[in-house]
C-alpha positions as CSV (number, residue, x, y, z in Angstrom):
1,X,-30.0,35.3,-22.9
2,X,-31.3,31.7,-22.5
3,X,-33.2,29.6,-25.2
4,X,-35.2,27.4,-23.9
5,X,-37.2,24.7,-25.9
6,X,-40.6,23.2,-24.9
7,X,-41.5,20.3,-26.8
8,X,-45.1,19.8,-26.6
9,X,-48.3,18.8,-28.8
10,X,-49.9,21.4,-29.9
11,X,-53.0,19.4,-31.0
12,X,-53.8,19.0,-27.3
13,X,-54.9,22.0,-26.4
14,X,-54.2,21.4,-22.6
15,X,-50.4,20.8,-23.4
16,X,-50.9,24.2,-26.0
17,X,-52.5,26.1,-23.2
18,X,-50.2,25.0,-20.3
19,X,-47.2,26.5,-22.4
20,X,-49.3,29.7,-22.7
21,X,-49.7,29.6,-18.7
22,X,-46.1,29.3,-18.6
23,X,-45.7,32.4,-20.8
24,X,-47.5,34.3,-19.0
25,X,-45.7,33.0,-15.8
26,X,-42.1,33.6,-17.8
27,X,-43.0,37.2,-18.2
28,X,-42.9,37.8,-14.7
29,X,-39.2,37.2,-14.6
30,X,-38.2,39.0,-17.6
31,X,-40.8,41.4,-19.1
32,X,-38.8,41.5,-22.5
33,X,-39.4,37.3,-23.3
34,X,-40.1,36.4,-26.7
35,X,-41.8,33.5,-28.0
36,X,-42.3,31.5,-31.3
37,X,-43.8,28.1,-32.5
38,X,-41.9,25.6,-35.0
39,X,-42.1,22.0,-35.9
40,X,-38.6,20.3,-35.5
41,X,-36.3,17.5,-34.9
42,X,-34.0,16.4,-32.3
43,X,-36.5,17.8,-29.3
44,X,-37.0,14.2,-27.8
45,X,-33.7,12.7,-26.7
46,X,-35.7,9.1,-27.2
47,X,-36.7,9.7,-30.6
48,X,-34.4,12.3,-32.2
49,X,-35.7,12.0,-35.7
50,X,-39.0,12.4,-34.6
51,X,-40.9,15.9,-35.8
52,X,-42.7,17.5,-32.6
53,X,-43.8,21.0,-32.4
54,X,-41.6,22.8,-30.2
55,X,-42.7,26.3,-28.5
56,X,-39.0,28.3,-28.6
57,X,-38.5,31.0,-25.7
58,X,-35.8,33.5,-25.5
59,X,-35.2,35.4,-22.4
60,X,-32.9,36.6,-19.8
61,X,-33.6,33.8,-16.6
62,X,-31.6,31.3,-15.6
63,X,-33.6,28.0,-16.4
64,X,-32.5,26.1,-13.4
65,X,-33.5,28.7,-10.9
66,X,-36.8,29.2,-12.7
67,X,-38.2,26.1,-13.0
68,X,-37.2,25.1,-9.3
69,X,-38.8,28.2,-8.0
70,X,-41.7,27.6,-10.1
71,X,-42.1,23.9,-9.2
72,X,-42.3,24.9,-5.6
73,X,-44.7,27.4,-6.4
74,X,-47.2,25.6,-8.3
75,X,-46.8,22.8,-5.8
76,X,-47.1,25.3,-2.5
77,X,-51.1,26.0,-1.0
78,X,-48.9,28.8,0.9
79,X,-48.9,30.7,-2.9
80,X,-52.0,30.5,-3.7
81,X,-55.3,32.3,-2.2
82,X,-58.9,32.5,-3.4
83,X,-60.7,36.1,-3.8
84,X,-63.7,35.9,-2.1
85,X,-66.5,38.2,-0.1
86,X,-64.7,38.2,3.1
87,X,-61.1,39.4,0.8
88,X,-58.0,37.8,-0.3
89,X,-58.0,34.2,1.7
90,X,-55.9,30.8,1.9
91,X,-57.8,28.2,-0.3
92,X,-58.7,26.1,2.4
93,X,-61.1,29.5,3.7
94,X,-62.7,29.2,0.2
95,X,-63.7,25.6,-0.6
96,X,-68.0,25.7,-1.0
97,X,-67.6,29.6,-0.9
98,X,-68.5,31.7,-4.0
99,X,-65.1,32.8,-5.5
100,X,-64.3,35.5,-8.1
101,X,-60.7,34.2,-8.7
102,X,-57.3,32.8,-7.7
103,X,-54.4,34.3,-7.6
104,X,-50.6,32.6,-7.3
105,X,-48.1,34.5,-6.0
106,X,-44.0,34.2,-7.2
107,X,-41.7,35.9,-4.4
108,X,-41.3,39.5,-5.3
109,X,-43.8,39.2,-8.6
110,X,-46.8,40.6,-9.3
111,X,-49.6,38.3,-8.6
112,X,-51.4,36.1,-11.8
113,X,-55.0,35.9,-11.6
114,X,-56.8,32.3,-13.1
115,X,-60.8,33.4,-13.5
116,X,-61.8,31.5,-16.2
117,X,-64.9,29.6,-15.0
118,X,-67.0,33.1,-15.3
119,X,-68.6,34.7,-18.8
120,X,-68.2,38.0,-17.2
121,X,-68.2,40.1,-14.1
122,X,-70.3,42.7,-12.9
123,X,-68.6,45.2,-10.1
124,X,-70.8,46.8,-7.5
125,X,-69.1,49.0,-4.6
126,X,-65.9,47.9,-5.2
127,X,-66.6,43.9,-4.8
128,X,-67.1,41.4,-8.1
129,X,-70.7,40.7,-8.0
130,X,-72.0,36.9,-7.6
131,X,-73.5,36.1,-11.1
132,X,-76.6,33.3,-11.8
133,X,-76.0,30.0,-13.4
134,X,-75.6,31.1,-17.2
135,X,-73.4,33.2,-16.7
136,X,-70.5,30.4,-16.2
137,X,-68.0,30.5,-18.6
138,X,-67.7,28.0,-22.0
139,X,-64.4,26.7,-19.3
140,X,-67.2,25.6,-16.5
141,X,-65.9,21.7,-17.1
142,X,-66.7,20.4,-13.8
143,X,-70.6,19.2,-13.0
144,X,-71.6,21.0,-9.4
145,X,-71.6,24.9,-8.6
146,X,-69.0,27.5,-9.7
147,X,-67.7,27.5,-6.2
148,X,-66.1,24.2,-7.3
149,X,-63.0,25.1,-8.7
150,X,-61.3,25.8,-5.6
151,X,-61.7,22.2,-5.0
152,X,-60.5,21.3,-7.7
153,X,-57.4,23.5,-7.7
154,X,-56.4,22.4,-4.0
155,X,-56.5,18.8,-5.4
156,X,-54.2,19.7,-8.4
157,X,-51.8,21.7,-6.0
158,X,-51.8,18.6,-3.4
159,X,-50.9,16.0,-6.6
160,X,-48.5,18.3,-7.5
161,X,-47.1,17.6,-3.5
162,X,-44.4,15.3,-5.2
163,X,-43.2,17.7,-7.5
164,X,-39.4,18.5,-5.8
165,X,-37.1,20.5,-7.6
166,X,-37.5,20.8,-11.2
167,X,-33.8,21.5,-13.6
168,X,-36.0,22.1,-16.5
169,X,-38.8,23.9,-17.1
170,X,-39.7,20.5,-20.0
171,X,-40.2,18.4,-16.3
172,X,-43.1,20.7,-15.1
173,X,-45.4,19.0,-18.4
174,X,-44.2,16.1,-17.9
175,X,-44.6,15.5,-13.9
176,X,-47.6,13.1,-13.7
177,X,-49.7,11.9,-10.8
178,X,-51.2,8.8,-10.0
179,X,-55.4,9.7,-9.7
180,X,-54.6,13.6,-9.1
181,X,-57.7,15.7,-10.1
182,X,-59.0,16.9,-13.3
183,X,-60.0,20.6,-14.8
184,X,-60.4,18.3,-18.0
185,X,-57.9,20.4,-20.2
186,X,-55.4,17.9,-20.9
187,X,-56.9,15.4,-23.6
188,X,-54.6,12.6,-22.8
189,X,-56.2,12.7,-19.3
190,X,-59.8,12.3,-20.9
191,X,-62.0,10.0,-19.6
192,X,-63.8,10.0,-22.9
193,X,-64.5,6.3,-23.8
194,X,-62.8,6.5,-27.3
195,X,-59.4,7.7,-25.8
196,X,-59.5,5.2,-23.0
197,X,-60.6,2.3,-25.1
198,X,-63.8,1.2,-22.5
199,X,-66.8,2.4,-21.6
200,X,-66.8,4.7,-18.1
201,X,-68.4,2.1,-16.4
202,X,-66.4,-0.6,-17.6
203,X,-63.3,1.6,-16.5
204,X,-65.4,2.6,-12.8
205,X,-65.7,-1.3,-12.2
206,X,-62.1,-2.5,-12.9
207,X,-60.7,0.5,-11.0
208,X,-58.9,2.1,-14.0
209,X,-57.9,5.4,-13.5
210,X,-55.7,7.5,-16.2
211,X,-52.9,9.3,-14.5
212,X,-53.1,13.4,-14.4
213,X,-50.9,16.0,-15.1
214,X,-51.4,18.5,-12.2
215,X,-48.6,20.9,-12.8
216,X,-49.8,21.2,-17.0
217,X,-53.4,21.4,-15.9
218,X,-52.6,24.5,-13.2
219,X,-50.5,26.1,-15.7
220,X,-53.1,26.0,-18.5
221,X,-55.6,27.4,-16.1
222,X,-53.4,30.3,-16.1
223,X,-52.8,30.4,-19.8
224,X,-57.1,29.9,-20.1
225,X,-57.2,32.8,-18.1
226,X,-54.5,34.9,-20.0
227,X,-54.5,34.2,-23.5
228,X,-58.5,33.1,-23.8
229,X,-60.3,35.8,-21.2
230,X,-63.7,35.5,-20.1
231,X,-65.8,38.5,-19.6
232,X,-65.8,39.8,-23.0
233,X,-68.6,40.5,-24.7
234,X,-69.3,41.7,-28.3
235,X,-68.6,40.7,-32.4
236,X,-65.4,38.7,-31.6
237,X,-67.3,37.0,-28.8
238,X,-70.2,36.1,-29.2
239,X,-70.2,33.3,-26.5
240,X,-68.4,35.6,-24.1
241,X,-65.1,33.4,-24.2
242,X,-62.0,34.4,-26.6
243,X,-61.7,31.8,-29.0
244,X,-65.2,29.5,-28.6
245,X,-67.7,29.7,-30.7
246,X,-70.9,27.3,-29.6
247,X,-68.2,23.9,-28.9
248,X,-65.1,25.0,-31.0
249,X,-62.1,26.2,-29.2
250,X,-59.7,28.0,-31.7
251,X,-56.5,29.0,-31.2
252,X,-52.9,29.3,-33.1
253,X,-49.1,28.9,-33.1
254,X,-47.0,31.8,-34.3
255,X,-43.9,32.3,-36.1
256,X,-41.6,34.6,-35.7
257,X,-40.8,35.7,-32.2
258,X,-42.6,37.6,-30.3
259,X,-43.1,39.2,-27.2
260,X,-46.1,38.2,-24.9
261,X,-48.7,41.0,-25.4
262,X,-48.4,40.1,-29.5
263,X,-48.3,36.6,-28.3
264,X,-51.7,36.9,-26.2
265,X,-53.2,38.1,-29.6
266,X,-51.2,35.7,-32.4
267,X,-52.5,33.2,-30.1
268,X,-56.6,34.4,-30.4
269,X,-56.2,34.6,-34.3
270,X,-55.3,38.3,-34.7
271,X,-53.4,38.9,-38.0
272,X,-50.3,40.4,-36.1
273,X,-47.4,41.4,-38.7
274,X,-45.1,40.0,-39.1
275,X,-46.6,36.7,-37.8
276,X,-47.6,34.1,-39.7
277,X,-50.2,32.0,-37.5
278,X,-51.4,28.0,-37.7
279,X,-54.9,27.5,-36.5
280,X,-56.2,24.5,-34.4
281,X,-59.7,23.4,-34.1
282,X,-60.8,21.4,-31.2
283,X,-63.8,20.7,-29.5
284,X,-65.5,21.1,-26.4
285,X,-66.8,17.5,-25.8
286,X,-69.6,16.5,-23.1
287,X,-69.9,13.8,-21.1
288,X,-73.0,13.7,-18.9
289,X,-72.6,16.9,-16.8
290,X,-68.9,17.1,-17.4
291,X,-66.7,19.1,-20.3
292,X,-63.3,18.2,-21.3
293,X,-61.5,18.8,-24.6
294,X,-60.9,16.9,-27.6
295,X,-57.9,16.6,-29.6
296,X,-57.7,19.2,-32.0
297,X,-58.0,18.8,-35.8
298,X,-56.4,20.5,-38.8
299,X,-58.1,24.1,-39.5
300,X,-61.1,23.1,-41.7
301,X,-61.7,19.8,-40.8
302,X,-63.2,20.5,-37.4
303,X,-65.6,17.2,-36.0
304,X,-69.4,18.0,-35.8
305,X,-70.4,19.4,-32.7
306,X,-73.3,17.2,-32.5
307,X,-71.1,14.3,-32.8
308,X,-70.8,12.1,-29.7
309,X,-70.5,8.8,-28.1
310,X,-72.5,6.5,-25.6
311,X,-70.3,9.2,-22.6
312,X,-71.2,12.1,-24.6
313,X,-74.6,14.5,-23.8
314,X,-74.5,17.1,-27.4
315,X,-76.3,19.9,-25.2
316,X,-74.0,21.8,-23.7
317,X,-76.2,24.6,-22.8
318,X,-78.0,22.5,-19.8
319,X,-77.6,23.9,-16.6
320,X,-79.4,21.8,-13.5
321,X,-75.9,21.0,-12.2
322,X,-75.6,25.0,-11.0
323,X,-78.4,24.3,-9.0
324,X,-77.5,21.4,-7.0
């Protein structure tokens, strides 16, 4: 068996839900993998007294092999295709076509499915049914039609072109790319105005752009689509989305280990013995026709979603940008 330690922070809920992606992806090697949150020393070789939160994995992989196979992967158009009308397709068939989800495929694995940009689906003789405007998902961060996202995936997948081989599966969060797209997951990739420290237009006219994180943003994509499903509906949620209610994304660490189906439901706040579970509060901030995510606070002491800045539009809700 090989531990493997992922030291992350799980107050960004990009870097929380890229680890869940990677779960998810882990799972496929060895079915039996267990997981479990702590905070601890010694995870940063530059600061080794530093406290970080560390996501602990047990399972039976070879790391090495792993993280290179996954780095080409991720990093490979040749893996991925789009479901659409006309079938399973490359994504280059897809771009400005309606898509009901994409799939990445590991060599001799079963396929994982990302569909996170859709509230729910509704099936009609055998083929996922196109669905109007409000029915896009709390995820929907991008301004422009659903159909979007394959776009936006390609250019992740392309930035991740420079991946190479990985030794570590650590390197696959850490990999960053010069002006690589954005799904707006990862807060330190935020355009917001307060993170950045200028104003978007001060930043459009002196050309500064943030690097991205392409290989994080695909895996938690993945981990959006795994651990937080769309297409529910009922009591636990109300705003069709696991874990959002109106602009607060919740979701928790767990402690002890455990394997990935309790891990899927530690994560969405269900009281799983014998796990005990840290919550996390973020929200889903707005600016002008685009959603990203805020740096989580501590359970209880979540911001005001009305609160926002000279970027920031409060009303979420607004949907002229599905009909352009």
């Amino acid at each position: 068996m090989t531990t493997i330690r992922l030291a992350v922070d799980a107050r960004n809920p990009g870097e929380y839900l890229a680890v869940c992606g990677l779960l998810e992806l882990l799972s496929r090697y060895d079915a039996n993998a267990t997981s479990a949150w702590r905070r601890a020393t010694g995870a940063l070789p530059s600061l080794p007294s530093a406290f970080v939160d560390v996501c602990e994995v047990i399972a039976d992989i070879d790391e090495g092999a792993v993280a290179a196979e996954l780095a080409k992967q991720l990093s490979s158009k040749d893996a991925w295709k789009a479901i659409t009308e006309n079938g399973r397709v490359p994504l280059a068939n897809a771009k400005s076509a309606w898509c009901g989800g994409i799939e990445i495929a590991l060599p001799e694995k079963p396929v994982v499915v990302i569909d996170h940009w859709y509230e729910r689906a509704s099936i009609s003789r055998g083929k996922i049914e196109k669905l109007g405007p409000k029915d896009k998902s709390r995820w929907k961060f991008w301004a422009g039609n659903q159909e979007g996202i394959v776009a936006l995936v390609s250019d992740l997948i392309d930035a991740a072109g420079s991946l190479g081989a990985r030794q570590t599966l650590q390197e696959l969060f850490t990999f960053v790319s010069p002006g690589s797209g954005r799904l707006n997951v990862d807060t330190v990739a935020t355009r917001s105005s307060i993170d950045r420290g200028i104003s978007a237009n001060d930043a459009a006219k002196s050309g500064v752009s943030s690097p991205g994180r392409p290989v994080l943003e695909l895996l938690a994509a993945i981990g959006l689509s795994t651990f937080f499903p769309p297409r529910r509906e009922g009591d636990n949620a109300p705003d069709g989305v696991v874990g959002v209610r109106k602009r607060v994304f919740a979701y928790r660490t767990w402690s002890p280990h455990l394997p990935l189906a309790l891990a899927r439901m530690a994560a969405r706040g269900v009281e799983v013995a014998p796990a005990e579970l840290v919550k996390y509060e973020g929200i889903i901030g707005m600016m002008g026709q685009y959603g990203y995510l805020k740096l989580a606070r501590p359970a209880g002491i979540t911001e005001s979603v009305d609160a926002s800045n000279e970027d920031e539009i409060a009303d979420e809700d607004r949907n002229h940008e599905d009909n352009q």
